[in-house]
N, C-alpha and C positions, 0 to 999 in steps of 0.2 A: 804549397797551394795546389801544384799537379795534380801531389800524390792523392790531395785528399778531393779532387775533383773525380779523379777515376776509381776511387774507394764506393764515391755517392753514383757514379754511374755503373759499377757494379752491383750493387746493392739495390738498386731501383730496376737495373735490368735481368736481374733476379726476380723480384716480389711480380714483375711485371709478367715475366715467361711462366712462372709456378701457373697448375691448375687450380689451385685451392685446395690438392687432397696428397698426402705424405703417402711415401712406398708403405704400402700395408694394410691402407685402407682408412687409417686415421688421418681426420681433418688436421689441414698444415696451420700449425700456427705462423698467424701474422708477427712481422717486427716490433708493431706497436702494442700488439696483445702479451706480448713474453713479460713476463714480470722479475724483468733487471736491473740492479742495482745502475745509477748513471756511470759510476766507473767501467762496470762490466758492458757497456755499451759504446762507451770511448774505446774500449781494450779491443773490443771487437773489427773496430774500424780500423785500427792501428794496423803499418805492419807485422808479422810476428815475431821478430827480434825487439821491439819495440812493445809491443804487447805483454813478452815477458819482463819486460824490465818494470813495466807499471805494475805486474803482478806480483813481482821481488818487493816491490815498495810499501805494496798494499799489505803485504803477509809482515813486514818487519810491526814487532809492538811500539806501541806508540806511548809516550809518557803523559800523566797525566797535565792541565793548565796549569796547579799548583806545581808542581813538581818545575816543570819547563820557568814558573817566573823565580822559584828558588836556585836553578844553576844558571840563568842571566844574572841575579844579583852578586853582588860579590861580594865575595864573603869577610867577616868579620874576626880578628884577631878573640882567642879564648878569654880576654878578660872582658872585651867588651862586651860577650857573650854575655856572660855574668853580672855585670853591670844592666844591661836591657832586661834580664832576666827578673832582677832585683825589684821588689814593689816600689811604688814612687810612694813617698810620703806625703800626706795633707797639704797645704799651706800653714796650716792652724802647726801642724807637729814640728814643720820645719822653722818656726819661726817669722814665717811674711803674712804679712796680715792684708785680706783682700782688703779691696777698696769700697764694700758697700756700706751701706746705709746700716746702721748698726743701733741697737735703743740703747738710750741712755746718752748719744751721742745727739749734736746741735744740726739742725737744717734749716736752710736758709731758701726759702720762697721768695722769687721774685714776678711781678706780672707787671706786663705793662698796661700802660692807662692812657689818657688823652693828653695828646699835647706834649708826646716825647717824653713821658713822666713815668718812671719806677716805681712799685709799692714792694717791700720789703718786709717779709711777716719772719719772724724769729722763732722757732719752736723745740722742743727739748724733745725727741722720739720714745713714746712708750706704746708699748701692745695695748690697743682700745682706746686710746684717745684721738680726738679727731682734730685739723688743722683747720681753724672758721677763721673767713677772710670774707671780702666785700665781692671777691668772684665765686663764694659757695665754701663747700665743704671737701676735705680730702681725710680721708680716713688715714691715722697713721700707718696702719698696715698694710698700705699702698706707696709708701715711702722706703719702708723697709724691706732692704734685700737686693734694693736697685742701690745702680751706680749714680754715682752726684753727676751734675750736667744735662741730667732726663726731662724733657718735658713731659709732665704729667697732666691730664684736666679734672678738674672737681667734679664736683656732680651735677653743677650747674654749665657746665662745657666750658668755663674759663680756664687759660692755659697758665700753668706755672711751670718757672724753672726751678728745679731744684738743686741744693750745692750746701758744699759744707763753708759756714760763712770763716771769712779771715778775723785777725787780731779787732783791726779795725769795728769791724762791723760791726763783734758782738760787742765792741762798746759801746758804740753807737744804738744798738737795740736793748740792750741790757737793762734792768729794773734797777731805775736814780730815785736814788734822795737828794743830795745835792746836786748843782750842778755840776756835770763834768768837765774837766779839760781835753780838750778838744783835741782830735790823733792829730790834726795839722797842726798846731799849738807842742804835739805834745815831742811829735818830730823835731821840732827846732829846740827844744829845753834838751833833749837826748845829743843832741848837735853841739850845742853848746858846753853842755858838761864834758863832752868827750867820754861818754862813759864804755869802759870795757868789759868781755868776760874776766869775772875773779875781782870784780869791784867791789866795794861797798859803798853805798849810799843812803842817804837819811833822807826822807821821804816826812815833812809835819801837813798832816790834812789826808789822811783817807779817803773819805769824802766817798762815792760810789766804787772804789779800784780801778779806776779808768788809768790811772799813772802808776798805781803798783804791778799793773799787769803787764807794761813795757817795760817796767822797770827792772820785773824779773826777767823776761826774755834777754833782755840787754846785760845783764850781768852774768849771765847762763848761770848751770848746776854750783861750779864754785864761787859763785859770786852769793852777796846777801845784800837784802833791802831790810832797812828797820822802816816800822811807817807808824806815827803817831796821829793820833784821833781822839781829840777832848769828847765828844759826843758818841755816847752808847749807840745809838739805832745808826749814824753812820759806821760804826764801828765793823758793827754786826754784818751791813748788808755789803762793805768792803770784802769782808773776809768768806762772804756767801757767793758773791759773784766770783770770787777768784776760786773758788773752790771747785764751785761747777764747771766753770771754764777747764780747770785742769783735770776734772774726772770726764768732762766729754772728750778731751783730746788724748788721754790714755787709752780710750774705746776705738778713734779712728785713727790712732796713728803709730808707729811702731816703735817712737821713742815716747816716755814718759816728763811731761811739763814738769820744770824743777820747782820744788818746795823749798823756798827760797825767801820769801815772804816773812819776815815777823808781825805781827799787827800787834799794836802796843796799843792800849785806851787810859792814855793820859795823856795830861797837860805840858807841851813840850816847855813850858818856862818854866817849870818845876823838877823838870828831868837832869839838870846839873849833875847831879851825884851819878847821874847812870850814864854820860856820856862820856865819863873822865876814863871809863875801861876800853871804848873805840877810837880809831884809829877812823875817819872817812877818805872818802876820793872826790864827793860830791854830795852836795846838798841842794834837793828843791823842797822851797816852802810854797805852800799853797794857804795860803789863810787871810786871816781876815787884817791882820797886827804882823806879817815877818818880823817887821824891826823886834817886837818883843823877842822873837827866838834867835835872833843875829848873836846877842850877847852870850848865849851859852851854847850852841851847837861851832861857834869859829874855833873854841879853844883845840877842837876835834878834829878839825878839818887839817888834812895838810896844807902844807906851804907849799903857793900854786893851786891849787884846786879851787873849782869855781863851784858858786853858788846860783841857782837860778832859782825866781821869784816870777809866781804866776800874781797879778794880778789885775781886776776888770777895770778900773776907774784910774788917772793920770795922777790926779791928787793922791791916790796909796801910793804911786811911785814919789810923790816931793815928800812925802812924810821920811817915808824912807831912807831917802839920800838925804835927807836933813837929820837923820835918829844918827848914819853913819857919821856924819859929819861931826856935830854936837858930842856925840860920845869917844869920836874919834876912834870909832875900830878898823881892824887893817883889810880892808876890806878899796877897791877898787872898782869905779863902775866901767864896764866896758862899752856894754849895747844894752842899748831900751828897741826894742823890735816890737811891732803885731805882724800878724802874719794872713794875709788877705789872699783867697784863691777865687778868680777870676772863673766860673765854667760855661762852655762853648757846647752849643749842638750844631753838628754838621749832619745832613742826611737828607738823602734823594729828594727829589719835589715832584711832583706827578700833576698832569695836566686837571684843571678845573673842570674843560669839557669834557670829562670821561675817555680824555685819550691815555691814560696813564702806563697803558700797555704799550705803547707809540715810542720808541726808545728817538730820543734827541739825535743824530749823527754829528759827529766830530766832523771839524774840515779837514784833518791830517784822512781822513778814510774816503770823503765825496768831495765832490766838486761845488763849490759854495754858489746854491741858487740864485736864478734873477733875482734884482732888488725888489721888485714887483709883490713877485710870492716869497722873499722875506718879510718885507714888512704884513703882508697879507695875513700869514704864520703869528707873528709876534702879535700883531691888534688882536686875532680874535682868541688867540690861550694866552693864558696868566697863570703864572706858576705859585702855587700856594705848600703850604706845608705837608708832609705827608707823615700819618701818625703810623710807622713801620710796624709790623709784627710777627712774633720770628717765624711763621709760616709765609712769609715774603720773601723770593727770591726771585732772580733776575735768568732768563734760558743763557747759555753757556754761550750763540751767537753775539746775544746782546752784552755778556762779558767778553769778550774777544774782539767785537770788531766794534763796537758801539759805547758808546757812554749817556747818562742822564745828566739832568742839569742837577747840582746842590745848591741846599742854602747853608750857609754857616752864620750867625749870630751867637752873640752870648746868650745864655739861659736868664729865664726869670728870676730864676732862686740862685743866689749867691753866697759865698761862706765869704761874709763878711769881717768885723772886728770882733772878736770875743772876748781877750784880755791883751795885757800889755806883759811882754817879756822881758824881764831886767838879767841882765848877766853881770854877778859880784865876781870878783877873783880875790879871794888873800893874797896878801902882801908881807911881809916882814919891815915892820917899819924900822928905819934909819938910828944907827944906837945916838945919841944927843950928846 
């Protein structure tokens, strides 16, 4: 700091003694008028051991940004070289198949509605078709190319989610002729058979494909379903649905649904002759008479394997257990089940007076108010239902340090009784 205190009183006791005119007659140039580089004017001030070393530095070349971030990196073994070097390949060429929205493949639109309620529109994706629903239109071409989970809005501003729908669902949306059995139904029949991959099973009643299409997953690639259907037009829209189902899911997904499925259109008490070449692990009857097909599909069945029997009404179950009984087949009843699901809505509640923004505080976070202004609080808000939607969200304080009040009740709509599940087992009966 000295040095460069009597550097600047040099320098000012200089410009200050000058007349303003250089030996010779030429006007002196000022310090501030010289047009020098700011280095060339640090070097100036400096002393001159020190001046030259800035001017050693200045004259060394200088490498370029590029250059200086390639010798900080460190460098890379020759194959790796070669490797980076190498083009990357597609998705499409390597085998992985993105995860969009593809035509030809199924999307599943959901919007909510009043009263904590889902609407659920089912669509098949093609170039210039449009998706019409009760919140507007969406063009399919607004579908495709995004990824599933998007919320999208029609063109009346109502918001859909969109998603590639599960097994479930698309039975549940899927175009019926008869009634279907039910995935929660169809769950416990799969339960109850024990059925594995590499099984075979005998399926009588086609009926919409709502159990041939579990049936195939559950047996996978080596496994086989035979399914029998006295009636044409179920026949047909069996084998239609399961069709599409399995050419949408070879479009999204990287392994191919197994063709596995026989669909047979005929009368399973007529089928004797064609059952005496299989060998089963399991049989579900769906029809209107099992006991009719008890007597020719048991000879098939291994010893041990059980039989499950969908039916709606209690009296098709006593017919039943009275045809085994009366005719004495080896046939064994285990369980008679329905199968009831109970469903629950739990979700925030928001105050009546327009305080909904007003987040409740917990007592673990404040100190619990006079009685006074408790009760004050509780007479004048009432907590009523709150119809959420998914552009509803809570500021990151009020998840952290706060909570709302919920309400939980069971739902209006219930999945009540649909049919009655009977579980046969063969037996080997007792030699006499």
């Amino acid at each position: 700091m000295r040095a460069w205190r009597e550097l600047r009183r040099s320098v000012s006791s200089a410009l200050s003694s000058g007349d303003g005119a250089a030996p010779g007659g030429r006007p002196r140039r000022r310090a501030w008028e010289a047009s020098l580089s700011p280095l060339e004017r640090v070097r100036r001030l400096l002393p001159p051991e020190e001046a030259a070393a800035v001017g050693r530095c200045a004259a060394a070349p200088q490498a370029p940004p590029e250059e200086k971030e390639e010798a900080a990196a460190p460098r890379a073994p020759p194959e790796e070289k070669e490797e980076a070097a190498a083009p990357q390949a597609p998705p499409e060429a390597s085998g992985a198949r993105p995860g969009l929205f593809r035509p030809g493949e199924f999307a599943l639109a959901e919007m909510r509605r009043k009263h904590n309620t889902t609407l659920r529109l089912l669509c098949r994706l093609a170039a210039g078709s449009v998706l019409a629903g009760p919140g507007g239109l969406l063009p399919h071409g607004n579908i495709i190319g995004q990824l599933p989970g998007q919320v999208l809005r029609t063109a009346a501003g109502a918001q859909l989610l969109l998603r590639r729908p599960t097994l479930e669902e698309y039975v549940l949306l899927m175009p019926r002729g008869p009634t279907i059995a039910y995935p929660k139904d169809i769950s416990a029949m799969l339960t109850m058979m024990d059925v594995h991959p590499g099984d075979t099973v005998l399926e009588t009643g086609s009926g919409s494909g709502a159990m041939s299409l579990f049936l195939s997953r559950a047996v996978g690639p080596k496994g086989r379903v035979i399914s029998y259907e006295i009636r044409d037009d179920h026949h047909n829209l069996a084998k239609k649905n399961y069709r599409h189902w399995r050419a949408a899911w070879a479009i999204g997904h990287m392994e191919e649904w197994p063709d596995n499925v026989d669909f047979i259109l005929k009368d399973i008490s007529t089928a004797a002759v064609d059952m005496k070449s299989v060998t089963l692990d399991a049989v579900v009857l769906d029809m209107l008479n099992p006991q009719l097909a008890l007597p020719v599909v048991h000879p098939s069945l291994k010893q041990g394997g059980a039989c499950a029997v969908y039916l709606a009404n209690i009296t098709q179950v006593i017919d039943l257990l009275d045809r085994i009984r009366t005719c004495k087949l080896p046939f064994l009843c285990e369980r008679i089940i329905e199968v009831t699901h109970r469903n629950w809505l739990v979700h925030p509640a928001k105050i009546k007076n327009c305080k909904s923004n007003q987040m409740v505080e917990t007592q673990e976070n404040i100190e619990e108010p006079p009685q006074k202004e408790y009760e004050e609080i509780h007479v004048q808000d009432q907590v009523v239902l709150n119809g959420s939607e998914y552009n509803e969200s809570l500021s990151d304080d009020a998840e952290t340090y706060r909570s709302v009040p919920y309400v939980a009740r069971p739902s209006y709509w219930q999945d009540a009784h649909s049919a009655f599940l009977t579980k046969l087992r063969k037996f080997r009966p007792p030699l006499s």
